[in-house]
C-alpha positions as CSV (number, residue, x, y, z in Angstrom):
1,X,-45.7,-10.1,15.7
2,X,-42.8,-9.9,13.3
3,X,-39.5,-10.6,15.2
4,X,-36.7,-8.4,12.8
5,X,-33.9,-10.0,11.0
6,X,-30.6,-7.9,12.2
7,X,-28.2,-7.5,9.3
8,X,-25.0,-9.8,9.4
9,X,-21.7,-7.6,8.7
10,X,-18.6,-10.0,8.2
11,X,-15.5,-8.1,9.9
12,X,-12.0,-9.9,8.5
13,X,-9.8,-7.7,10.6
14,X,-10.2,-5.6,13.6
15,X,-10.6,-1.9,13.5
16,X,-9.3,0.9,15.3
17,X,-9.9,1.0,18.7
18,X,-12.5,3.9,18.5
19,X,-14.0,2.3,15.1
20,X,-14.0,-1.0,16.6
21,X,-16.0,0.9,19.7
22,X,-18.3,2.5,17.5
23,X,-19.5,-0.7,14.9
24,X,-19.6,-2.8,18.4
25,X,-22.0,-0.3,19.7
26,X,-24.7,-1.0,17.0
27,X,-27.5,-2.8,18.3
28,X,-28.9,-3.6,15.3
29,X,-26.5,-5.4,12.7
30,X,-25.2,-8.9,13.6
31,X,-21.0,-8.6,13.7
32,X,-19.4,-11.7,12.4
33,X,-15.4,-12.0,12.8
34,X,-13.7,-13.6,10.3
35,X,-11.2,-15.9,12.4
36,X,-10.3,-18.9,10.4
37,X,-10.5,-17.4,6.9
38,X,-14.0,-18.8,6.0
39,X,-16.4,-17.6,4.7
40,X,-19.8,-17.4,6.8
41,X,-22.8,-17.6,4.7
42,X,-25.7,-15.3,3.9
43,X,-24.1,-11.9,5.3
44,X,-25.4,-8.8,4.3
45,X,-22.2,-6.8,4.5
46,X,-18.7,-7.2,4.3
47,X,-15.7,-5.1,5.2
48,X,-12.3,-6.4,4.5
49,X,-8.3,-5.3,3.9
50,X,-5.9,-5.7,0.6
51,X,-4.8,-9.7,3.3
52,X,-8.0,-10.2,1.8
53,X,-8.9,-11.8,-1.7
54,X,-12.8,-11.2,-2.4
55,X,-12.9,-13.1,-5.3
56,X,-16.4,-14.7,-7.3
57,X,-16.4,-17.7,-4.6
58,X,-16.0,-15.2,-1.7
59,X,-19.0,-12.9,-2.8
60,X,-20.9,-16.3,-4.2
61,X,-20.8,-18.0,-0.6
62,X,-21.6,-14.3,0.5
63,X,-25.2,-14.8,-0.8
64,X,-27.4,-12.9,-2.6
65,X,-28.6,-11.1,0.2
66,X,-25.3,-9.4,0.0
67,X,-25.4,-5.5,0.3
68,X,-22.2,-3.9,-0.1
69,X,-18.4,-4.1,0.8
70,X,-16.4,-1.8,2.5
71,X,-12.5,-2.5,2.0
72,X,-10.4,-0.8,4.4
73,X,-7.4,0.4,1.8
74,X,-7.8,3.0,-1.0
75,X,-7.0,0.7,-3.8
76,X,-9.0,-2.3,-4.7
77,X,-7.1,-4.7,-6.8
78,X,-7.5,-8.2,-4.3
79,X,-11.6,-7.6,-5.1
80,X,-13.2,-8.7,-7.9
81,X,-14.7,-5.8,-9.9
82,X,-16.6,-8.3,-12.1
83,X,-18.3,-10.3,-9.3
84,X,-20.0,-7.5,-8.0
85,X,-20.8,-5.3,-10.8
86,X,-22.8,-8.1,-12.3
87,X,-24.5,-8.1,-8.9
88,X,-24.8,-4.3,-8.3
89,X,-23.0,-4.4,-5.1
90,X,-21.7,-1.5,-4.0
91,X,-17.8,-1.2,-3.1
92,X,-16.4,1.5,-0.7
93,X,-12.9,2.2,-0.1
94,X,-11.0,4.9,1.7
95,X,-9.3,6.8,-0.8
96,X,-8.1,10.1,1.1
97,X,-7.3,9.1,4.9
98,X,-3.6,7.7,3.9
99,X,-2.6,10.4,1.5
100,X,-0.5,12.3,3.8
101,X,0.9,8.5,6.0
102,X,2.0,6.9,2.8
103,X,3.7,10.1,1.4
104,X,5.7,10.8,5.0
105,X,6.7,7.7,4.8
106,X,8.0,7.8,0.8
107,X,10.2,10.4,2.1
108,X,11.5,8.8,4.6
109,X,12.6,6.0,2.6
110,X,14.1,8.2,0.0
111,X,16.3,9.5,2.7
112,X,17.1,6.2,4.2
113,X,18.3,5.0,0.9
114,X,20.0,7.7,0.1
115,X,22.4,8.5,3.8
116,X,22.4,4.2,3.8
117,X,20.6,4.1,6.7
118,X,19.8,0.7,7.1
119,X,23.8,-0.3,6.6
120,X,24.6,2.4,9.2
121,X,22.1,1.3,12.0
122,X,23.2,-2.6,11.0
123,X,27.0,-1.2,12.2
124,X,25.7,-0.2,15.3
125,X,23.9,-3.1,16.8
126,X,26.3,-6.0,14.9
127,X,29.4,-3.9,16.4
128,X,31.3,-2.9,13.6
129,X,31.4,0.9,14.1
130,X,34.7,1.5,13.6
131,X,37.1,5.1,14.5
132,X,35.9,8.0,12.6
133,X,36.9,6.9,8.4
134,X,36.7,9.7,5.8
135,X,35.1,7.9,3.2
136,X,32.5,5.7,5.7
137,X,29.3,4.7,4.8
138,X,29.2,8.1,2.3
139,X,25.4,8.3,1.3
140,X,24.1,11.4,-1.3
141,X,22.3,14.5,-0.7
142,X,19.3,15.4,-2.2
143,X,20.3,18.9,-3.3
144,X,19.2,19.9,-6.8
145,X,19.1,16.0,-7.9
146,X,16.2,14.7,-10.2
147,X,13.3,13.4,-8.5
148,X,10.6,11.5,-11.0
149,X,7.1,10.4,-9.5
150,X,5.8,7.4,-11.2
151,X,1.9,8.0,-10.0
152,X,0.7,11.7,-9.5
153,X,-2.3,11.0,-7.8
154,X,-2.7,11.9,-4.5
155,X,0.2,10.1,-2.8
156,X,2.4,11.1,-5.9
157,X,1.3,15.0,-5.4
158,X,2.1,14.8,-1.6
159,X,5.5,12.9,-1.7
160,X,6.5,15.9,-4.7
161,X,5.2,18.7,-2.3
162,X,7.2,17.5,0.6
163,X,10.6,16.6,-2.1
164,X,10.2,20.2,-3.3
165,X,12.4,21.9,-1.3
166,X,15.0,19.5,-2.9
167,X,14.2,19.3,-6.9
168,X,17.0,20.7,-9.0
169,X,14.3,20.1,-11.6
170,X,10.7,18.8,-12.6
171,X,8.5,18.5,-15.5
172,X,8.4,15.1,-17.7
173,X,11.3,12.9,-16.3
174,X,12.5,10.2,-18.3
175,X,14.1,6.9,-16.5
176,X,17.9,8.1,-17.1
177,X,17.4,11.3,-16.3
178,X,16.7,10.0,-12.6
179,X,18.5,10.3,-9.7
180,X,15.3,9.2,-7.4
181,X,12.5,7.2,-8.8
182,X,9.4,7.0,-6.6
183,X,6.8,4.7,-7.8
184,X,3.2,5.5,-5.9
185,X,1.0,4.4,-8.9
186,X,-1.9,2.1,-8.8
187,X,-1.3,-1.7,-9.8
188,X,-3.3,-2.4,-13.3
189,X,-3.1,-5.0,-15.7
190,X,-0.8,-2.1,-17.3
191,X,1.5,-1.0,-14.5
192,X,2.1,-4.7,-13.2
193,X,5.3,-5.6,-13.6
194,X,6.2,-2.5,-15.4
195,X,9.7,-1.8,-13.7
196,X,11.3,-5.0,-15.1
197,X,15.1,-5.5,-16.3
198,X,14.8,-3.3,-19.3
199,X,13.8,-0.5,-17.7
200,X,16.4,-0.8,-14.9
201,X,19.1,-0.9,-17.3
202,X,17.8,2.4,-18.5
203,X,18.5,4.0,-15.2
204,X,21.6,5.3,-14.0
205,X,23.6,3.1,-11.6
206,X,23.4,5.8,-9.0
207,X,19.5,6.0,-8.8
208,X,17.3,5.4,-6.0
209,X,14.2,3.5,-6.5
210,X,11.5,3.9,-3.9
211,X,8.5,1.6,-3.7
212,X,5.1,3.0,-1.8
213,X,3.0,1.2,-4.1
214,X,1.8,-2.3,-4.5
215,X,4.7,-4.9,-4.4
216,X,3.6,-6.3,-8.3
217,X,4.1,-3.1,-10.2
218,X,7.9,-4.3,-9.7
219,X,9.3,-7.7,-11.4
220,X,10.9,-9.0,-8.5
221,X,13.2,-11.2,-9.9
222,X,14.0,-8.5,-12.4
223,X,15.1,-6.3,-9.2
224,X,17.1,-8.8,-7.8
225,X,18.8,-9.6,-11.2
226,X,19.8,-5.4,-11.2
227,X,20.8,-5.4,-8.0
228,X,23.5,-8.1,-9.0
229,X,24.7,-6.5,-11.3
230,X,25.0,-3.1,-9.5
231,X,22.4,-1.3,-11.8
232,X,21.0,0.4,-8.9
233,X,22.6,2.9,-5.8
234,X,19.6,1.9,-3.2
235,X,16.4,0.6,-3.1
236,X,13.8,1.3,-0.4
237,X,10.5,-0.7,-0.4
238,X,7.2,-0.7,1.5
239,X,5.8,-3.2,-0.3
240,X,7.2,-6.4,-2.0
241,X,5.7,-9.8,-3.5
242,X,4.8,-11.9,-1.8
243,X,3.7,-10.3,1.8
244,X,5.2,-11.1,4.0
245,X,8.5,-11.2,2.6
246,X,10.4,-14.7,3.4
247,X,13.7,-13.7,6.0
248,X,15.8,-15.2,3.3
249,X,14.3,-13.8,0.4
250,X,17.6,-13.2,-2.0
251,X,16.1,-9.6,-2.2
252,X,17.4,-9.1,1.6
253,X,20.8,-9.8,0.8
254,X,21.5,-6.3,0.0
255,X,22.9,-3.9,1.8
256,X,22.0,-1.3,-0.5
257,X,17.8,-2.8,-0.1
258,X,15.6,-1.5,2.7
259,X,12.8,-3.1,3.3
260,X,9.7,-2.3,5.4
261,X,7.1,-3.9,6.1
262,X,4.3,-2.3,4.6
263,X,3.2,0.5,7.2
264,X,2.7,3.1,4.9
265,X,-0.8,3.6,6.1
266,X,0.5,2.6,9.6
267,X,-0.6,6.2,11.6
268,X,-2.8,6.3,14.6
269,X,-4.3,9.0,13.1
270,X,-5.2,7.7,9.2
271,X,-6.1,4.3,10.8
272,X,-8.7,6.5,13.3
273,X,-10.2,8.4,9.9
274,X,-10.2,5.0,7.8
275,X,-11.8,2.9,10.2
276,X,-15.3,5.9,10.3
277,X,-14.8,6.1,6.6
278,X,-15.4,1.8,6.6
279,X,-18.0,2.1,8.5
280,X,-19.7,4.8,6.9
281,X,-19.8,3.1,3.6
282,X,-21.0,-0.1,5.0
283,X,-24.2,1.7,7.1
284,X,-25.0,3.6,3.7
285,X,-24.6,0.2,1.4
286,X,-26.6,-1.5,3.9
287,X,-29.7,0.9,4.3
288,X,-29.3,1.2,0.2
289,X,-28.0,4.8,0.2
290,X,-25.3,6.4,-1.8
291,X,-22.0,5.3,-0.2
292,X,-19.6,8.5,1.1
293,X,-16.5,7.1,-0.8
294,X,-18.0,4.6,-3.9
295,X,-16.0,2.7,-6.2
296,X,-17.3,3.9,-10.0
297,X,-17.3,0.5,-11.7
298,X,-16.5,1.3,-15.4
């Protein structure tokens, strides 16, 4: 008698607490963690976040025997396409479950740059709130200013739906026409490192410039070189390069620069959705069906 080889599934992070349930539960797959950043060989599946680079070595080492993976983020720039297209691996991703987290939180920052939130909480806690000042800490309101989405894809759609109530106007925004740049677009080899110094010295000085993206779509050092020279009213960022972001990174310096630390996904409820999705995807890759949420390679 036959004694039946249980699929290994290499898990990089750990799940939700109900998805983590629910993939522990299976009595037949093999559940690797990945705890020292190795990679375990011959695994038949692999689920893994954007911490994670799934490059050719990765998905060599992985084995041929390897099935599909399942990344845990809706974009899918830290795997390489290449590498498993020329294998036919499958790759699933969750592309819906953080639609509605990422543009709450867009919002939010748009709002926290423009009322200077971070400066006025900082005066708080360091005990420089002062007597009541007329002219103190005076942020912007939103009211009838320009508003231009850099991405209208899902995120960029639901961060304009929930702005609307503020637009003084829409349609084709150029970059000094501006009063509030939100970039949600996906990071290409043509977006990366798009916003650079020329195009910051075609915004107003007054603009904010919110970040919900990925961290490369902005040059960095460009940003910091604007900010020196007061070419920008606020900045708010969920994401930045590199990740984490050193405490004395010249970028923090800023008073006008809020930084998070990339949570726009960070709901109990889209992390509850994504973790099912995951595992969804990996069962289907595994047993060789269609996968609910498939990357179309090109």
């Amino acid at each position: 008698m036959s004694v039946q080889i249980k699929p290994r599934i290499l898990l990089t992070k750990t799940l939700s607490e109900d998805a983590q349930k629910r993939i522990e539960s299976f009595d037949d797959i093999e559940l690797i963690h990945w705890k020292d950043s190795s990679v375990i060989p011959r695994v038949d599946g692999l689920i893994c976040t954007v911490t994670n680079k799934i490059d050719e070595e990765v998905i060599e080492t992985a084995g041929d025997q390897l099935k599909v993976v399942s990344t845990m983020s809706a974009g899918y720039d830290h795997i390489s396409i290449p590498a498993l297209k020329s294998r036919s691996i499958p790759l699933g991703h969750t592309p819906d479950v953080f639609t509605d987290a990422v543009a709450d939180l867009a919002v939010l920052l748009v709002l926290a740059a423009a009322r200077r939130l971070r400066e006025g909480i900082s005066a708080v806690y360091n005990g420089d709130w002062k007597l009541w000042c007329p002219t103190r800490l005076l942020g912007c309101q939103l009211t009838d200013k320009t508003i231009g989405i850099i991405g209208l894809g899902r995120i960029g759609l639901a961060t304009a739906k929930r702005l609307k109530p503020f637009l003084g106007s829409s349609g084709r925004i150029i970059y000094a026409e501006a009063d509030v740049v939100i970039i949600s677009c996906f990071l290409t080899e043509e977006t990366r490192g798009m916003f650079d110094y020329e195009v910051f010295k075609k915004m107003k000085n007054s603009v904010i410039l919110v970040n919900v993206a990925r961290g490369s779509v902005i040059n960095q050092p460009d940003l910091v070189r604007a900010l020196s020279e007061n070419r920008l009213g606020a900045v708010a960022l969920d994401v930045t390069t590199p990740e984490p972001l050193s405490p004395d990174d010249p970028l923090l310096k800023f008073e006008n620069v809020t930084v998070m630390p990339h949570i726009g996904y960070a709901t109990a409820e889209a992390k509850a959705a994504q973790g099912n999705i995951v595992i969804d995807n990996l069962l289907a890759g595994i047993k060789g069906e269609k996968l609910p949420y498939r990357v179309e390679f090109d």
